[in-house]
N, C-alpha and C positions, 0 to 999 in steps of 0.2 A: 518636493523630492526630486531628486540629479534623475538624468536620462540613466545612468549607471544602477540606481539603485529604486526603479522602476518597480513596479507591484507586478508581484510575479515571477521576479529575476532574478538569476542565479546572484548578483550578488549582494542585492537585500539579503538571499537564505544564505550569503558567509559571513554577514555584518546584521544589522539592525535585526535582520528575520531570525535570523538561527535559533530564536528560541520559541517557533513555531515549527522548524521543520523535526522535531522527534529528535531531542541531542540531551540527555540527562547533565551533558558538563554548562550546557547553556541554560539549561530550564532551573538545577538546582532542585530543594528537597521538599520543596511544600507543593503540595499538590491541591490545596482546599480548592482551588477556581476549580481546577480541571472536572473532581466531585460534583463542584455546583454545576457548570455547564452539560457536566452528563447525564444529568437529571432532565433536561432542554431534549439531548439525544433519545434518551429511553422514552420521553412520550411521544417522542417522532416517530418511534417504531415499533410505538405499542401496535399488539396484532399482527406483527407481518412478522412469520415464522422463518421465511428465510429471504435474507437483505445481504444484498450483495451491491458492496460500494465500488462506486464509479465514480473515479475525483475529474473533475472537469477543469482541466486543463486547453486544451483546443474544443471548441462545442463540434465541429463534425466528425473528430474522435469518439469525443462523450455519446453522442448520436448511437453509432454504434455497438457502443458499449454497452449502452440503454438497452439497445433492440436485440440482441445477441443474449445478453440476461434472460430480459423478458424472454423468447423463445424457450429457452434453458430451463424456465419452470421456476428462476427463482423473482425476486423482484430489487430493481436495478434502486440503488438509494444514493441518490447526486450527490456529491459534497464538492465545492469548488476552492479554488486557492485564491486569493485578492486580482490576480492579473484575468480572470474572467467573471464578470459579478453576477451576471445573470446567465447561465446554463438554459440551453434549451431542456427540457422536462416533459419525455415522453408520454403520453395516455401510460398510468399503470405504475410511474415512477413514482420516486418519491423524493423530493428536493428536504434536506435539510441544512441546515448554515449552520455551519459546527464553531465558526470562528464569532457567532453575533455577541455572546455573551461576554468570550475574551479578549475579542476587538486586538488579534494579534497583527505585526506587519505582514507576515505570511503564514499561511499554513497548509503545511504539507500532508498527505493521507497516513504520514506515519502517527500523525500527531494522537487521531480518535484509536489506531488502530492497538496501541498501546494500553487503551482503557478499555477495550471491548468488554470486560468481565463488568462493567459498571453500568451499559443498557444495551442488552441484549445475550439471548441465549446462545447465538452460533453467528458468525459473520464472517460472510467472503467476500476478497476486494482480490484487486490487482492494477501493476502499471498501468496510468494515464496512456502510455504510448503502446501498449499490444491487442491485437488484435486476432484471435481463433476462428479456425474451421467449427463449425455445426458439431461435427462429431467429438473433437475435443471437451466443444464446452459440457456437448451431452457427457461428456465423461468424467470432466471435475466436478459436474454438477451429482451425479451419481456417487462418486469419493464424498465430497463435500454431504453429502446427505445420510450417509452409513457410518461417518466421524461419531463416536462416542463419545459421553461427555470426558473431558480430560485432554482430549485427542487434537492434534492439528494434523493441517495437509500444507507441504509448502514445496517450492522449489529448492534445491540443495547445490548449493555452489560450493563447488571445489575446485582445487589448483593443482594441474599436475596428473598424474597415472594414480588414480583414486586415492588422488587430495594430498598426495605423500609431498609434491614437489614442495608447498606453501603453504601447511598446517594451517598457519598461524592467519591466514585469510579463508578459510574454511565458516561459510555460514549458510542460513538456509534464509533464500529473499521471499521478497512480499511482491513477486513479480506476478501471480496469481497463487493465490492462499485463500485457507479456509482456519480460522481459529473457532474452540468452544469459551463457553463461559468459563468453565473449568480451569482450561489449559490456562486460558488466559488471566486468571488469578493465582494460579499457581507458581507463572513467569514471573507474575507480579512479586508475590511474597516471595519467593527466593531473589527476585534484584537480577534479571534476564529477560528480556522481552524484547521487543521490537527498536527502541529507541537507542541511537548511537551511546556511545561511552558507556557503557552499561555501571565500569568501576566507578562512576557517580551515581548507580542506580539509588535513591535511599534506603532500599533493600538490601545492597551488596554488602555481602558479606567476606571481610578481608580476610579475618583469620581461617576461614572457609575455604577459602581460594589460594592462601600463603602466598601471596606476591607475585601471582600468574599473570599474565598481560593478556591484556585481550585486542584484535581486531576492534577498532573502533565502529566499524558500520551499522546499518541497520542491520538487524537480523542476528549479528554473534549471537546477541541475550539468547535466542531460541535455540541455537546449537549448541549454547553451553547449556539449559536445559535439557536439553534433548541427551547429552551426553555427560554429565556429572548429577543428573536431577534424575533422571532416566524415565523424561519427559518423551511421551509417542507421539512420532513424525510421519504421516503417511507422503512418501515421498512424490512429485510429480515431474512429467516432463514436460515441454514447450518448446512447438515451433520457431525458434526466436528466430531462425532465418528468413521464414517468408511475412511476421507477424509482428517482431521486435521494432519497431524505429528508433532507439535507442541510440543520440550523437556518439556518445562516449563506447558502448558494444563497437559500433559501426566507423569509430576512428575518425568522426566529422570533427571539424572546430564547433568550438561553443559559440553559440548567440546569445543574446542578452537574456531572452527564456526562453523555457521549454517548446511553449507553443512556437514561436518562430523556429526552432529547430524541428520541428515536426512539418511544419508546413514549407520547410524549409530542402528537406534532405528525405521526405516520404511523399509517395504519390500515392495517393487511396484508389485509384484505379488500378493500379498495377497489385496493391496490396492486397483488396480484396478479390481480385481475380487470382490471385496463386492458394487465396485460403477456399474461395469457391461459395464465397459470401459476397460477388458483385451485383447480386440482384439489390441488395440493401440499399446502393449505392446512389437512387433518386432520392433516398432518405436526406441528404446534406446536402448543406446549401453553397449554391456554385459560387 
């Protein structure tokens, strides 16, 4: 494999990967593996009532993620992307390899987050690259736990003086989110969920929609639920200024991956000392 198209890097997931990172126009209509591999997923998490995924991206990210969950009261559940194979795996975690069965070039957390309705009752994840104060997380985690079935919690991105400027980029991210079983089969059978292009979803429904365009991103599926399905959004907010490391929010140039833009353009001492979680901070390795 070219230095370009490296395990883990941005552009294996715009060539060879793209049909691991959550993209309906890449992945197409048959979904039998996905069924079978989630079968692998749900006995991973048989018993643990509330899993909250932590994609391991950079391991002294993940570290934290781990430990910040854990605190949180819920329990942190590893999943990694090819460019790191072995994750550190806190006392208390719970490591599972979502890609062993489908042996994809990459895989990105939108990938399981898309089939939550197929193992598991409720499940909260969020970006690889943010990082929360104590008090927030006690607070998604308390959102996250009075979600009814049916219900998600997400972040809500809009463009503009509430959303009017760029409609049409209007969605709700997986930047910290909570889905139920429910919701998340709901998103399903309507052809709206998580995964890009949704107008490939196998579910989507054309004459439904009459020719509407959607926002390609992750996340549309959930605002078009949420707003023609009249699917419930408990809406959240996020520090993304002291907590986001985000190249592309923060105007950096792109590196080959993620993890070198993290390690690249964030300093976790500074970071976790403005969220006031720098005692964590012996936890990762120098």
């Amino acid at each position: 494999m070219s230095e370009e198209k490296q395990e883990g890097s941005w552009e294996l997931a715009r060539t060879d990967g793209k049909i691991g990172t959550g993209n309906w126009e890449a992945w197409g209509t048959d979904i039998s593996s996905i069924k079978e591999a989630a079968e692998d997923w749900k006995k991973a998490l048989e018993g643990i009532e509330k899993p909250w995924l932590c994609w391991a991206l950079d391991d002294n990210w993940n570290i934290l993620q781990q430990q910040l969950v854990k605190e949180a009261g819920w329990t942190p559940i590893v999943g990694n992307d090819t460019g790191l194979k072995k994750p550190t795996i806190l006392p208390g975690s719970v490591y599972v390899n979502f890609n062993e069965r489908l042996q994809l070039p990459t895989m990105w957390m939108h990938f399981p987050i898309e089939f939550a309705f197929l193992f598991c009752e409720k499940l909260a994840f969020w970006h690889s690259d943010l990082l929360c104060s104590r008090s927030d997380m006690k607070q998604y985690a308390k959102t996250f736990e009075a979600l009814k079935p049916g219900e998600m919690a997400a972040v809500k991105h809009t463009h503009g003086w509430w959303g009017l400027k760029d409609r049409f980029r209007n969605h709700f991210g997986e930047l910290v989110a909570c889905t139920t079983k429910e919701a998340s089969l709901d998103q399903f059978n309507n052809g709206c969920g998580w995964w890009r292009h949704i107008e490939h979803h196998p579910n989507f429904d054309k004459a439904f929609h009459k020719g509407a365009k959607y926002y390609y991103e992750h996340g549309t599926g959930t605002w078009v639920w949420n707003k023609k399905f009249k699917g419930v959004v408990k809406t959240l907010k996020v520090n993304e200024k002291d907590g986001h490391a985000s190249a592309r929010v923060n105007n950096k140039p792109e590196r080959a991956t993620k993890a070198e833009e993290l390690n690249e353009y964030s300093d976790l001492a500074d970071i976790t000392k403005a969220l006031k979680i720098d005692d964590l901070l012996p936890m990762v390795k120098q």
